[in-house]
Backbone atoms as SQL, in Angstrom:
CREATE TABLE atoms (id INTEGER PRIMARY KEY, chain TEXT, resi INTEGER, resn TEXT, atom TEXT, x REAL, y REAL, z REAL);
INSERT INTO atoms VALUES
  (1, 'A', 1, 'UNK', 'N', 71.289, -39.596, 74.499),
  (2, 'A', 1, 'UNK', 'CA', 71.601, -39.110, 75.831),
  (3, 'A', 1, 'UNK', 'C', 71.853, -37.602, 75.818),
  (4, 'A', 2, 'UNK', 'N', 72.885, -36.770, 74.436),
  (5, 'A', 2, 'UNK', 'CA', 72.789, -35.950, 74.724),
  (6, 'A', 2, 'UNK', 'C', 71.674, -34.900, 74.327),
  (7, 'A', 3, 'UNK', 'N', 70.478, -35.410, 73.766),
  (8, 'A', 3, 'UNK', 'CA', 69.161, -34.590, 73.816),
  (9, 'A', 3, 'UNK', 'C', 68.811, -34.609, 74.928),
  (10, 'A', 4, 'UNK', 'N', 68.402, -35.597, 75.693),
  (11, 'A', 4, 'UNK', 'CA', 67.672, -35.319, 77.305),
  (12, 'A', 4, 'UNK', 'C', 68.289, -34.533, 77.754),
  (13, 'A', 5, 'UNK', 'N', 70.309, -34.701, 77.857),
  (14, 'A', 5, 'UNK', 'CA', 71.186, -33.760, 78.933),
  (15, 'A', 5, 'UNK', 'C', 70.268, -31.804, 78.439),
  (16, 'A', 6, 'UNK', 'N', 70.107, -32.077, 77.312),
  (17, 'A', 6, 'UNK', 'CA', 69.813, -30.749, 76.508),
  (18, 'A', 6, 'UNK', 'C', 68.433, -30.075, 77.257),
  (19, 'A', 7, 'UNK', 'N', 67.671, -31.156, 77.040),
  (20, 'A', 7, 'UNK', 'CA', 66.057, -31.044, 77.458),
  (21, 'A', 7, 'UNK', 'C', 65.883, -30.989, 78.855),
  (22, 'A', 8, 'UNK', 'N', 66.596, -31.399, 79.679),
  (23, 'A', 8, 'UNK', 'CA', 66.399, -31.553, 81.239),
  (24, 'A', 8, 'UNK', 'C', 67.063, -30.066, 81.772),
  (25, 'A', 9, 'UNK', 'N', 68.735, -29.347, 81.299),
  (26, 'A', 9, 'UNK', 'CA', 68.956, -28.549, 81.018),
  (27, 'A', 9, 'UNK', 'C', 68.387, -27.338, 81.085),
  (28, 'A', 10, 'UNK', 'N', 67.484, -27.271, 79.899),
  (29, 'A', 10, 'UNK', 'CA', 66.662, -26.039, 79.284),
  (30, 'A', 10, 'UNK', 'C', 65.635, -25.984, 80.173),
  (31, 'A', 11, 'UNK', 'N', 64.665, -27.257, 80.802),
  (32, 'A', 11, 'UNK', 'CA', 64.036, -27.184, 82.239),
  (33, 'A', 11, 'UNK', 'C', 63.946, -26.613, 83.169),
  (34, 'A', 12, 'UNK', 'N', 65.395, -27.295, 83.722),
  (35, 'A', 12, 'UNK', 'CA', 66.020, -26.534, 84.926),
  (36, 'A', 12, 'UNK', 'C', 66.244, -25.064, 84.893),
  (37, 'A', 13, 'UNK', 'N', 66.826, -25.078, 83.388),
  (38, 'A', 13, 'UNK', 'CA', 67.019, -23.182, 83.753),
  (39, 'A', 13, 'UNK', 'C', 65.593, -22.498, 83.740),
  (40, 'A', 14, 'UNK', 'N', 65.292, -23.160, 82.663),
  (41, 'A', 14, 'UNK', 'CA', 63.968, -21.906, 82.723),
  (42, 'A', 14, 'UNK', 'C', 63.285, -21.915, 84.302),
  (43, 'A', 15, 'UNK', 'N', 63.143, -23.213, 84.888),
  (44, 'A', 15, 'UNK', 'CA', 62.335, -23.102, 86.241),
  (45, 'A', 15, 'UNK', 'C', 63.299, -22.526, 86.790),
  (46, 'A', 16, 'UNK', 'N', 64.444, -22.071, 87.059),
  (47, 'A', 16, 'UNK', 'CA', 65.387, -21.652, 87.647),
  (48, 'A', 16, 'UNK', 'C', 65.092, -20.086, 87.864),
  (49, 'A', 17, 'UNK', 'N', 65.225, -19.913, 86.745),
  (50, 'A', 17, 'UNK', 'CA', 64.672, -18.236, 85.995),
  (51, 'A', 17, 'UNK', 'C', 63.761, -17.983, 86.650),
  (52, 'A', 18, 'UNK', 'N', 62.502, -18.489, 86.632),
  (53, 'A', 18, 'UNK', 'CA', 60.985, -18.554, 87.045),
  (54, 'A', 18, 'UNK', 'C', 60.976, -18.247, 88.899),
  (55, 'A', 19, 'UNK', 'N', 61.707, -19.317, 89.703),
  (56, 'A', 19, 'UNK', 'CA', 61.961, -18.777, 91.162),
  (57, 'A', 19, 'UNK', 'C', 62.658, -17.859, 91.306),
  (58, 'A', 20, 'UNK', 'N', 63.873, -17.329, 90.496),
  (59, 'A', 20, 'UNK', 'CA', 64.404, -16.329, 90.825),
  (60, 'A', 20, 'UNK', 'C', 63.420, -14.987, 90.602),
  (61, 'A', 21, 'UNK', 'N', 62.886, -15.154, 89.682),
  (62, 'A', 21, 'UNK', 'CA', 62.066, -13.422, 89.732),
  (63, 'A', 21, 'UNK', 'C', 60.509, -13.812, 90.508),
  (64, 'A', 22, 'UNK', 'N', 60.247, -15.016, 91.216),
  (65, 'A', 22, 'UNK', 'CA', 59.275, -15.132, 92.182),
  (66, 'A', 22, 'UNK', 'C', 59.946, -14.612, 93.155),
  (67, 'A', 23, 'UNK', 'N', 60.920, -15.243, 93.546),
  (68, 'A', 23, 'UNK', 'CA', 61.532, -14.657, 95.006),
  (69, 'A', 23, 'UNK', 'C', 61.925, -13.502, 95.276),
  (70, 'A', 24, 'UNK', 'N', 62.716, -12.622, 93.799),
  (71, 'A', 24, 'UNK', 'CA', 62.924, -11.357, 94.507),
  (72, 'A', 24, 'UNK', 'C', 61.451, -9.915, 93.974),
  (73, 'A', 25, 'UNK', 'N', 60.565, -11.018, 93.349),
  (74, 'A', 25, 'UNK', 'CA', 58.946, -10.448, 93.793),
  (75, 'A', 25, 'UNK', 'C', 59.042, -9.420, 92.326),
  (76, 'A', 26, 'UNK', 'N', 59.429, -10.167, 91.029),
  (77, 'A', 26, 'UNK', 'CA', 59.620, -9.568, 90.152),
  (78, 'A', 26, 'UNK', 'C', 58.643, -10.235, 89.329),
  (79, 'A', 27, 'UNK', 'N', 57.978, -11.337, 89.423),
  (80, 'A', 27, 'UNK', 'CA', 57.203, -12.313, 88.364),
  (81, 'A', 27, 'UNK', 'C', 56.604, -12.265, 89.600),
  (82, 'A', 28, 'UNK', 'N', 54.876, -12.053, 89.466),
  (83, 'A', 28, 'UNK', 'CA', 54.253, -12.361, 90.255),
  (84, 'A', 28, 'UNK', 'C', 53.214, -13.126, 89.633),
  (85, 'A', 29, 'UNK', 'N', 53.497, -14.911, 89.086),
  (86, 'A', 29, 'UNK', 'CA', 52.799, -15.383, 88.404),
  (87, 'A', 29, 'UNK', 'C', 53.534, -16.566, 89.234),
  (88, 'A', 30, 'UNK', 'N', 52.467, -17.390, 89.560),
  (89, 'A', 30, 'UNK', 'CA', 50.782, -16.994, 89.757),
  (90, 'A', 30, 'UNK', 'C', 50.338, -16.639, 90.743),
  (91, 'A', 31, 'UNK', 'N', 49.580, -15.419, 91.156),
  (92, 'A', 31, 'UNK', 'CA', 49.075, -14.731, 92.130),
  (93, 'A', 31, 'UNK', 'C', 49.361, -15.641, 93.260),
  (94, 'A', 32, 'UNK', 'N', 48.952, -16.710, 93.732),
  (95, 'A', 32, 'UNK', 'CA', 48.844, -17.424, 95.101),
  (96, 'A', 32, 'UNK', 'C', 49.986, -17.997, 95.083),
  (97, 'A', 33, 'UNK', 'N', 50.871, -18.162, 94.272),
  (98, 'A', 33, 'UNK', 'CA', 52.540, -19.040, 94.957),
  (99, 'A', 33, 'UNK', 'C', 52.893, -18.073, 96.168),
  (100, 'A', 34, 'UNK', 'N', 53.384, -19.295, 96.945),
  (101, 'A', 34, 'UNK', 'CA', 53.708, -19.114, 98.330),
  (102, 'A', 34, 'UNK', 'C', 55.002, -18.639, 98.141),
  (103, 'A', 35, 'UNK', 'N', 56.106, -18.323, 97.146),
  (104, 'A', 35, 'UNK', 'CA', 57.899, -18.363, 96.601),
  (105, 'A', 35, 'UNK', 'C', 57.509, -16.507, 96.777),
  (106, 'A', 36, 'UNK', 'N', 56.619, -15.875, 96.524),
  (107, 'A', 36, 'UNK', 'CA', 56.679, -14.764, 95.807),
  (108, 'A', 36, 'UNK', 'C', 57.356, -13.766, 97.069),
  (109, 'A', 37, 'UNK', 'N', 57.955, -13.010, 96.845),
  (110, 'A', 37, 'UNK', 'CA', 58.864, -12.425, 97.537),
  (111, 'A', 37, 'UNK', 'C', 59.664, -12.982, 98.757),
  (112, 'A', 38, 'UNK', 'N', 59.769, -14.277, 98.563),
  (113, 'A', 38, 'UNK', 'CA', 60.346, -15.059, 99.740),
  (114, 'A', 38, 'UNK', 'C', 62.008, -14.710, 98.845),
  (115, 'A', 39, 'UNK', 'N', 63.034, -14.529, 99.300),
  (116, 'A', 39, 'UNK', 'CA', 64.125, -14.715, 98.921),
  (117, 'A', 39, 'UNK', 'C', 65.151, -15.593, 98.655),
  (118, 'A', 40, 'UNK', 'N', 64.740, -16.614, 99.663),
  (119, 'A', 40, 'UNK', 'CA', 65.492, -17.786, 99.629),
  (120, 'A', 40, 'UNK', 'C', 64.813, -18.893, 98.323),
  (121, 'A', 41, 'UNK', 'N', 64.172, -18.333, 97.340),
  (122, 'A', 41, 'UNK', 'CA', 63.619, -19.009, 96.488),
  (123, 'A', 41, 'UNK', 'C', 64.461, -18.792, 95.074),
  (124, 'A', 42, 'UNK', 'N', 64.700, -17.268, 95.560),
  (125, 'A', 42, 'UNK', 'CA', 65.503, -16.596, 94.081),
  (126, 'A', 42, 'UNK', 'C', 67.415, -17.420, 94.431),
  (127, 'A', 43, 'UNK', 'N', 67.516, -18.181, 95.824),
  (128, 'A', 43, 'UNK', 'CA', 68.478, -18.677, 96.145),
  (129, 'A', 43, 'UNK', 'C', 68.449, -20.168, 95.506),
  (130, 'A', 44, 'UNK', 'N', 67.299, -20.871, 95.813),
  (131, 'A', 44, 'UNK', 'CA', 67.066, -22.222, 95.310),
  (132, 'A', 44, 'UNK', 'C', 67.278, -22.077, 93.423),
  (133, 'A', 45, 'UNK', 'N', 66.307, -21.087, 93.159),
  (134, 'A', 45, 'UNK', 'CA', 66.735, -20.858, 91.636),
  (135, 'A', 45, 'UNK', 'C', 67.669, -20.555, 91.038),
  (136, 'A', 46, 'UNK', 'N', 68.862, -19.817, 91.858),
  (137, 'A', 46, 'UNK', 'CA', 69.927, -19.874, 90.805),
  (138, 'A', 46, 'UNK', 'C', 70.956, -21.080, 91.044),
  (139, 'A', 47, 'UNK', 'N', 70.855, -21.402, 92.177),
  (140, 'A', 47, 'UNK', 'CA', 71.525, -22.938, 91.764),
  (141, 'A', 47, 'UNK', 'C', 70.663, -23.938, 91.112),
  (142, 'A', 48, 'UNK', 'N', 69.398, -24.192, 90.771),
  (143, 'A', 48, 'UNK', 'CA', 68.613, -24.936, 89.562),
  (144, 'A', 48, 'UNK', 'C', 69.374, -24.159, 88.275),
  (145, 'A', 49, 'UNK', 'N', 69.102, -23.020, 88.077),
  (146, 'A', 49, 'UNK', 'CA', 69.567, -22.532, 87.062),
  (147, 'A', 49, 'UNK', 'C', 71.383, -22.665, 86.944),
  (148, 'A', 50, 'UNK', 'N', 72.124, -22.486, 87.403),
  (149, 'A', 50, 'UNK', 'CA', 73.304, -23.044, 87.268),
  (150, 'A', 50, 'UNK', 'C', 73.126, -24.576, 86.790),
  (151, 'A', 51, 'UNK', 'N', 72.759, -25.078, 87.400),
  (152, 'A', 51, 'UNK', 'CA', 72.624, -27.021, 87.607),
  (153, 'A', 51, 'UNK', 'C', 72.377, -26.973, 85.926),
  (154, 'A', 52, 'UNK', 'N', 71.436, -26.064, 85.248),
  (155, 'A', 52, 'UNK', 'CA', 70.701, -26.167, 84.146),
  (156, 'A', 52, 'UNK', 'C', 71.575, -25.687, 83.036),
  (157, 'A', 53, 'UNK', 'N', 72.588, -24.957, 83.508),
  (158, 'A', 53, 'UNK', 'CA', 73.383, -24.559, 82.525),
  (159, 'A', 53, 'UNK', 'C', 74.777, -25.801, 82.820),
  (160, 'A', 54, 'UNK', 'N', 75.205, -25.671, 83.480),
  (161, 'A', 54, 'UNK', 'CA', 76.002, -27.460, 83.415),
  (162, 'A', 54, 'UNK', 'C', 75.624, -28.749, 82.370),
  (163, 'A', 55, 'UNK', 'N', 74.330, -28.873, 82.463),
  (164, 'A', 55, 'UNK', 'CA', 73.537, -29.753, 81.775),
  (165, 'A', 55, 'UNK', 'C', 73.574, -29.630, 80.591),
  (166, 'A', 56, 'UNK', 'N', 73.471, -28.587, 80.631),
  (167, 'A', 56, 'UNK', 'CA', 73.199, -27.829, 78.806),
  (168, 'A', 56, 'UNK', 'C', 75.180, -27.899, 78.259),
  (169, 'A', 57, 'UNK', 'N', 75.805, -27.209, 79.111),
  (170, 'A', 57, 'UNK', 'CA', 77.439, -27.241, 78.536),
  (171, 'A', 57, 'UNK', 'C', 77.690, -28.835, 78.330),
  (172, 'A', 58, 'UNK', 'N', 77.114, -29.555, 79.008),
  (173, 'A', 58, 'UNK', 'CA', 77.604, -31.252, 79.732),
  (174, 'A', 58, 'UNK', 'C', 76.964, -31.762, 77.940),
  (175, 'A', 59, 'UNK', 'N', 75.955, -31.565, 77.459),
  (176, 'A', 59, 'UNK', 'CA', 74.875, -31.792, 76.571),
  (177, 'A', 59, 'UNK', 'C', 76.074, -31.125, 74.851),
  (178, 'A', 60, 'UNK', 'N', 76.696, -30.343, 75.112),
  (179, 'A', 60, 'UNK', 'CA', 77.068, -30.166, 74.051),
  (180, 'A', 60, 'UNK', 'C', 78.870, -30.694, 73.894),
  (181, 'A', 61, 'UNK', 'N', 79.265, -31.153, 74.783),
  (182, 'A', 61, 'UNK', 'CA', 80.546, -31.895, 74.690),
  (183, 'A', 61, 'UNK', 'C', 81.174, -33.131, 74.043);
């Protein structure tokens, strides 16, 4: 159980990471995502990315 908490975790953040520099138009990969300078994306991502670091602290307890 606590590998998945680990693996689901490391997921979340990285996709977390990934909308945040789509949204504030810093990663512009991949050309046609609809997230890319939208802001409220770099909003959705850092609570994934929080969620992902919970997971990960939750994973090593």
């Amino acid at each position: 159980m606590r590998k998945l908490l680990l693996i689901i975790g490391f997921l979340a953040l990285a996709i977390g990471l990934l909308w945040i520099g789509q949204g504030t138009g810093t990663i512009n990969w991949p050309q046609s995502s609809f997230m890319i300078g939208q802001i409220q994306w770099a909003g959705y991502g850092a609570a994934l990315a929080a969620l992902g670091l919970i997971l990960i602290w939750q994973s090593k307890r």
